[in-house]
BAKE-376069 format. One record per residue (C-alpha): x, y, z; residue in one letter. Coordinates in steps of 0.5 Angstrom, whole numbers, padded with zeros to 4 digits, always signed. Example, Ala and Ser with C-alpha at 12.3 -4.5 7.8 and 13.67 -1.06 7.14 Angstrom:
BEGIN
+0025-0009+0016A;+0027-0002+0014S;
END
This chain:
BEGIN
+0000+0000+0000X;+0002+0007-0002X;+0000+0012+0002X;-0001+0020-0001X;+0003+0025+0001X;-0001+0031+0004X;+0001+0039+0004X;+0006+0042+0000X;+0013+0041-0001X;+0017+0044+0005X;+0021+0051+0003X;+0026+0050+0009X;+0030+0043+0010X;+0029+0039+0015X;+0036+0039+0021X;+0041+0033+0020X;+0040+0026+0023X;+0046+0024+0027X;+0049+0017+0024X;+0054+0012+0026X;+0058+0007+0021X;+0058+0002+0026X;+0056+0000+0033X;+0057+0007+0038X;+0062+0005+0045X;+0057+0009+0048X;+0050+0006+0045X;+0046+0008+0051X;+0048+0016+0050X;+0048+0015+0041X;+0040+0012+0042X;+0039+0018+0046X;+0042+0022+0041X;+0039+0019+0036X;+0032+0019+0038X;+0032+0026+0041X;+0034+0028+0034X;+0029+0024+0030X;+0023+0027+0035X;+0026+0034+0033X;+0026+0033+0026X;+0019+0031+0025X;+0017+0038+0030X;+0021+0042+0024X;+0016+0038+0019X;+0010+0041+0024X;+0007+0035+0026X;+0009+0031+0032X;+0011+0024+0034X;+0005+0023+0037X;+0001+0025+0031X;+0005+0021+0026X;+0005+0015+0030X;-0003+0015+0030X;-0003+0016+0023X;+0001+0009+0023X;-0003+0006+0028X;-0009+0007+0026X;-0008+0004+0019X;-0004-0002+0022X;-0010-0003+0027X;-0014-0004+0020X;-0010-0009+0018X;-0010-0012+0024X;-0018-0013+0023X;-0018-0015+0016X;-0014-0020+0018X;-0018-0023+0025X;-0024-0022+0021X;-0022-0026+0016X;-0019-0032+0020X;-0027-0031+0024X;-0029-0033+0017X;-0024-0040+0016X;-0022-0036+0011X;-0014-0037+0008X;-0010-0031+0010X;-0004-0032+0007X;-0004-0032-0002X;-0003-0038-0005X;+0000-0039-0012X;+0002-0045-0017X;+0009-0044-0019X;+0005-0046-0026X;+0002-0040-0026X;+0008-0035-0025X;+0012-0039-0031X;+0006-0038-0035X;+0006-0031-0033X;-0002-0032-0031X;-0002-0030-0024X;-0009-0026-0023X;-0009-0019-0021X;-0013-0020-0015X;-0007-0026-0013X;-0002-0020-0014X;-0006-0015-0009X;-0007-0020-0004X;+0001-0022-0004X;+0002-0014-0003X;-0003-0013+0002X;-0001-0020+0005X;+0007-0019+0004X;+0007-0027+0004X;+0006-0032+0000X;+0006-0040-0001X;+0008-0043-0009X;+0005-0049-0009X;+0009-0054-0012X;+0015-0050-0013X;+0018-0057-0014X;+0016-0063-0016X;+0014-0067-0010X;+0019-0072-0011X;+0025-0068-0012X;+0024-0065-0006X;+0024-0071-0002X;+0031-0073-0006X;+0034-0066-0003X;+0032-0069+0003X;+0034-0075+0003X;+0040-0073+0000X;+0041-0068+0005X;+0041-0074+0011X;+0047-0077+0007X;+0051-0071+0006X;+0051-0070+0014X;+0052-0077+0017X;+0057-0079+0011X;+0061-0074+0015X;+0058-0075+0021X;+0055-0069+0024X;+0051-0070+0028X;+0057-0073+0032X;+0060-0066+0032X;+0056-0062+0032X;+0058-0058+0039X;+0051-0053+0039X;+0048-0048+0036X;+0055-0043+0035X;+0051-0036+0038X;+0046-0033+0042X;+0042-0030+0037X;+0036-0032+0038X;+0036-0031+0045X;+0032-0024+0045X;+0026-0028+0043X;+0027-0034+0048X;+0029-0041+0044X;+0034-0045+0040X;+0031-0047+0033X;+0033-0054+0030X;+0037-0050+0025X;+0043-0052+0023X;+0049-0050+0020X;+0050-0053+0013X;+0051-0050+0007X;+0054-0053+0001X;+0050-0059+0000X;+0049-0061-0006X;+0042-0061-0005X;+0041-0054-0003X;+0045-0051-0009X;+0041-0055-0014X;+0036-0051-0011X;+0039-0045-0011X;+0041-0044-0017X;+0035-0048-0021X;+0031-0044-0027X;+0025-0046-0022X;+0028-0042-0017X;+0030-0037-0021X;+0023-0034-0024X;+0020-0036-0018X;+0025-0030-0014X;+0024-0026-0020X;+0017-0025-0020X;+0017-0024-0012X;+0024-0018-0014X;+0018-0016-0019X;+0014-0014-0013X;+0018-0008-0010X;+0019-0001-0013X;+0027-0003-0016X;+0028+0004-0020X;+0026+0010-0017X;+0029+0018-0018X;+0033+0016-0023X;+0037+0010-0019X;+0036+0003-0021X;+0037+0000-0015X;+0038-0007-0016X;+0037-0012-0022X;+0029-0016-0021X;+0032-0022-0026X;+0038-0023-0023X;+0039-0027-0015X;+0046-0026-0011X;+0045-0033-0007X;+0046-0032-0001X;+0047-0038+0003X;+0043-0040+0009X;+0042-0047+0013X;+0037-0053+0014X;+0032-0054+0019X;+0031-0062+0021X;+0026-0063+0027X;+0024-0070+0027X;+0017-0073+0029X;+0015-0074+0036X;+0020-0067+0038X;+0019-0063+0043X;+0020-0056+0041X;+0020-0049+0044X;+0019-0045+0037X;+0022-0039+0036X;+0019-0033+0038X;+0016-0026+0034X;+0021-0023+0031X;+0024-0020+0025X;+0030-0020+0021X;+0032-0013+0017X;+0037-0010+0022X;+0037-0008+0029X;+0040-0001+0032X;+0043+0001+0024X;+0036+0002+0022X;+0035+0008+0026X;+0043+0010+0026X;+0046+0009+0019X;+0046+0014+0015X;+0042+0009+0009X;+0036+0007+0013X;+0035+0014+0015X;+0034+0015+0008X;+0031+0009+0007X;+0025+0010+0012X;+0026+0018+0011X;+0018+0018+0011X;+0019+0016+0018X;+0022+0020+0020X;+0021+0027+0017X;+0013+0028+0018X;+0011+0025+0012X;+0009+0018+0014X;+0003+0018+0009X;+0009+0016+0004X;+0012+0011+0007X;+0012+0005+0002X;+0014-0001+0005X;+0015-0004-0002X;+0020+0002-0005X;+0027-0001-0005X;+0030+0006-0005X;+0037+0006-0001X;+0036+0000+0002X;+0041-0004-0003X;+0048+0001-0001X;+0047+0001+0006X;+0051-0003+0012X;+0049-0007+0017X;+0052-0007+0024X;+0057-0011+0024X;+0055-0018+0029X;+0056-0025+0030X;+0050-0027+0026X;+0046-0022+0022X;+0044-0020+0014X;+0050-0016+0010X;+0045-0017+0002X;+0038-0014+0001X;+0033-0019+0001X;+0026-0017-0001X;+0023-0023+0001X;+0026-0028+0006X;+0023-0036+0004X;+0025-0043+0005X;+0023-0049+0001X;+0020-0055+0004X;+0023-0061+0005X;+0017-0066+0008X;+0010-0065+0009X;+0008-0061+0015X;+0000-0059+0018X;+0000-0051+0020X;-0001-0053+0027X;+0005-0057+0027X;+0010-0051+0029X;+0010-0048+0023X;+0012-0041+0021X;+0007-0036+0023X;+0007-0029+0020X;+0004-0022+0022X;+0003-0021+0015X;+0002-0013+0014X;+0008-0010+0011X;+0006-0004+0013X;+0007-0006+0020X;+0014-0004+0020X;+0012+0004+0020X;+0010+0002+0027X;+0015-0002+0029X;+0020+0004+0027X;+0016+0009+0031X;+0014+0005+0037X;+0021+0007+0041X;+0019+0015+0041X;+0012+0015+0044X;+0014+0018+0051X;+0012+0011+0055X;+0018+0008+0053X;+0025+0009+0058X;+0030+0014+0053X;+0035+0009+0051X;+0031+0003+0049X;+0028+0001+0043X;+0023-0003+0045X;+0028-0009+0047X;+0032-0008+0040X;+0040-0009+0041X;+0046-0011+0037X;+0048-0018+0036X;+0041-0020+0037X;+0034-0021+0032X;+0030-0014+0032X;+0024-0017+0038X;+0016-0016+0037X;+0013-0017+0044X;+0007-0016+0047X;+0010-0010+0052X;+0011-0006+0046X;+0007-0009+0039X;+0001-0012+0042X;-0003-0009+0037X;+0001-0012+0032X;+0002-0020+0035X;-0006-0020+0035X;-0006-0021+0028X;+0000-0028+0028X;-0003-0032+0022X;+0001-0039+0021X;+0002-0041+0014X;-0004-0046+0010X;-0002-0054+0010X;+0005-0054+0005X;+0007-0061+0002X;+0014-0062+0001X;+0017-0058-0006X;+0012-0052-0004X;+0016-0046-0002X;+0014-0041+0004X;+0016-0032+0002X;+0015-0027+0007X;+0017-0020+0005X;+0024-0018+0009X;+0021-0013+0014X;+0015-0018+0017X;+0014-0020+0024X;+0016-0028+0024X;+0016-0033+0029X;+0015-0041+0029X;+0010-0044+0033X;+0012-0049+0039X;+0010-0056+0038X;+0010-0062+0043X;+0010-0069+0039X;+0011-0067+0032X;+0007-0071+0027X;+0011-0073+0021X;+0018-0069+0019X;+0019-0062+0019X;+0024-0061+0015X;+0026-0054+0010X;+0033-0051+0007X;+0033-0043+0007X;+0033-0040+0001X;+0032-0033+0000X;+0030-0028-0006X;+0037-0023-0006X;+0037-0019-0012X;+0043-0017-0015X;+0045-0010-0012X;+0051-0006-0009X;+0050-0009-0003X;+0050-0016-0005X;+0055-0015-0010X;+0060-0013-0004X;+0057-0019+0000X;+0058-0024-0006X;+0065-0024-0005X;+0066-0026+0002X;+0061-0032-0001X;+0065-0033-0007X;+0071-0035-0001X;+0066-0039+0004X;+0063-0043-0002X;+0070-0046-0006X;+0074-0047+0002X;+0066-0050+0005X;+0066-0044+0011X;+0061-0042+0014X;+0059-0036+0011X;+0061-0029+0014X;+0054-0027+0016X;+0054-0034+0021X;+0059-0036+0027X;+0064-0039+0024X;+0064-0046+0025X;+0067-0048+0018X;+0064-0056+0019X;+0064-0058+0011X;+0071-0055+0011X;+0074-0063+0010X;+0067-0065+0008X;+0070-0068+0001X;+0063-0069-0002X;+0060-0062-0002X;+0057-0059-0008X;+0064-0058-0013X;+0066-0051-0017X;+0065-0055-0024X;+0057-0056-0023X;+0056-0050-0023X;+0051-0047-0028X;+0050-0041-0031X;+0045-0038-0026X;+0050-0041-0020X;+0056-0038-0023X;+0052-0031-0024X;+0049-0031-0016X;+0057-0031-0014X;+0059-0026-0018X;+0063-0031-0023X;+0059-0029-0030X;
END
């Protein structure tokens, strides 16, 4: 949803935000800072933070409705479409506007069923060949410990099965018309390619029947403090903050694709448009699956949150570095109220939420059947995920864990990770080879 801009264009410019390139030494006072200043922005705008937010929050609170009354009705939250229908470019009008008011989406049959089985059994051989599980020593950080759980995700990267994937044609279009979703040129500036993907490398989730899991708790994933403190998410979110929050469009790619990330043992250094993963077994939506508070526009919301004056000056509502960005009820109940989990998937399908959304996985006790996916994102091809593609490019041809992730190098001496030699065309070109 794109939203008009009311008034006239503003005679004088607004005073400068405060920035920082990397993490402050005295990040209480830096949010301080931050924060005072963004507040006198918007003043100098001639509305206030309290008026700005109510604008988002009663567009937010909308959608919240929208989408409990459609679960009242037992109606399907989340868009679903058959790959068959975006390779024979016959996706209906009313599917795309559900995707970009949803901001999520499930491909049915992304994949034959039965090659998605093989990548799972493959993936089974790959470990024990190399007896993983027998050295596996934990998870190697504490990223996920803001939202109270350790996920069954774990770090394997270069199998063949999940390269197969990544740099399949089926893959390709399918990222590609999720890219073709955003805004990918604006003021002259085109801000990244929609038909050409960087790859970027993730892990594998395996939870078998009969577990027990504590999920994952509400959170998301496209930055922490360097939303509000560097100098390219200020002007990404320039709406945000300058008073003219009527114009926010969550879809507009503008500056997202330059802009650096504080540095952390876990985090996300390429633009992603949409996050996704692939499944690899059958699961039932109430089996501890993704859950999603699928309202892009939710991320106004969540930027805004820390300004109110409930919130003590040097928080953010629980955000910090080293740790994903959290939604909880203290600060974001209006947002939680509207949690959907995904519809049944079956093995093949694949699973996208837009890379700004509030996600989490449900806890389950005794799992029926296998809960098994490989994290393949949308990641198009961009300044930043040019510079990104680098350190990829190494990690790939040594087996390292990528930079994005700890550093725990298992598939280093794995002698039969996926070879340079198989790569194709659309492989070469994700890692900036071609």
């Amino acid at each position: 949803m794109t939203l008009t801009v009311p008034g006239t264009p503003r005679a004088t410019p607004l005073p400068p935000l405060p920035h920082w390139e990397t993490t402050p030494d005295d990040l209480p006072a830096a949010i301080r800072e931050v924060k005072q200043a963004i507040r006198a922005r918007i003043a100098a705008s001639g509305r206030t933070v309290e008026e700005v937010f109510a604008v988002v929050e009663a567009r937010v609170a909308s959608a919240v409705a929208e989408v409990e009354a459609a679960r009242t009705r037992g109606e399907d939250v989340w868009p679903v479409v058959d790959h068959a229908d975006i390779e024979a470019g016959t996706v209906s009008a009313e599917q795309l506007a559900a995707l970009r008011r949803r901001g999520c989406l499930v491909v049915r049959g992304h994949f034959p069923r039965e090659q998605a089985l093989a990548w799972d059994a493959g993936i089974v051989d790959y470990v024990e060949s190399n007896r993983f599980f027998e050295e596996y020593r934990g998870p190697g950080d504490d990223f996920f410990g803001s939202v109270g759980s350790t996920p069954e995700i774990y770090p394997v990267y270069w199998s063949p099965a999940q390269m197969e994937a990544r740099q399949s044609d089926r893959m390709a279009r399918v990222q590609s018309f999720l890219n073709g979703q955003w805004r990918s040129e604006s003021d002259g500036v085109r801000w990244f390619d929609p038909d050409r993907d960087s790859m970027y490398p993730d892990r594998i989730r395996r939870r078998p029947p009969g577990a027990d899991s504590g999920g994952l708790g509400t959170h998301l994933d496209p930055g922490t403090l360097d939303l509000w403190m560097t100098g390219a998410y200020q002007r990404a979110f320039r709406h945000l903050f300058d008073g003219t929050v009527e114009s926010y469009d969550p879809w507009d790619a503008a500056h997202r694709t330059a802009g650096p990330q504080y540095p952390g043992s876990t985090m996300c250094s390429a633009f992603r448009t949409f996050q996704g993963w692939t499944a690899l077994s059958d699961m039932s939506n109430d089996q501890g699956v993704l859950h999603t508070v699928p309202i892009p526009e939710a991320m106004a919301y969540l930027m805004l949150r820390p300004l109110l004056s409930d919130v003590p000056e040097d928080s953010m509502c629980g955000v910090t570095t080293n740790r994903v960005f959290p939604a909880t009820q203290k600060w974001h109940s209006l947002l939680l109220r509207a949690v959907t989990p995904i519809p049944d998937v079956r093995a093949g399908d694949s699973v996208w939420w837009h890379c700004d959304m509030v996600h989490g996985v449900d806890p389950v006790r005794d799992q029926q059947g296998w809960g098994n996916v490989m994290y393949v994102p949308a990641a198009p091809w961009c300044p930043r995920n040019e510079a990104y593609a680098a350190s990829v490019r190494e990690a790939f041809l040594t087996g390292s864990s990528p930079t994005d992730f700890p550093a725990e190098h298992y598939e280093r001496t794995w002698p039969n990770r996926f070879p340079v030699d198989r790569l194709n065309d659309t492989g070469r070109r994700g890692l900036g080879l071609a």
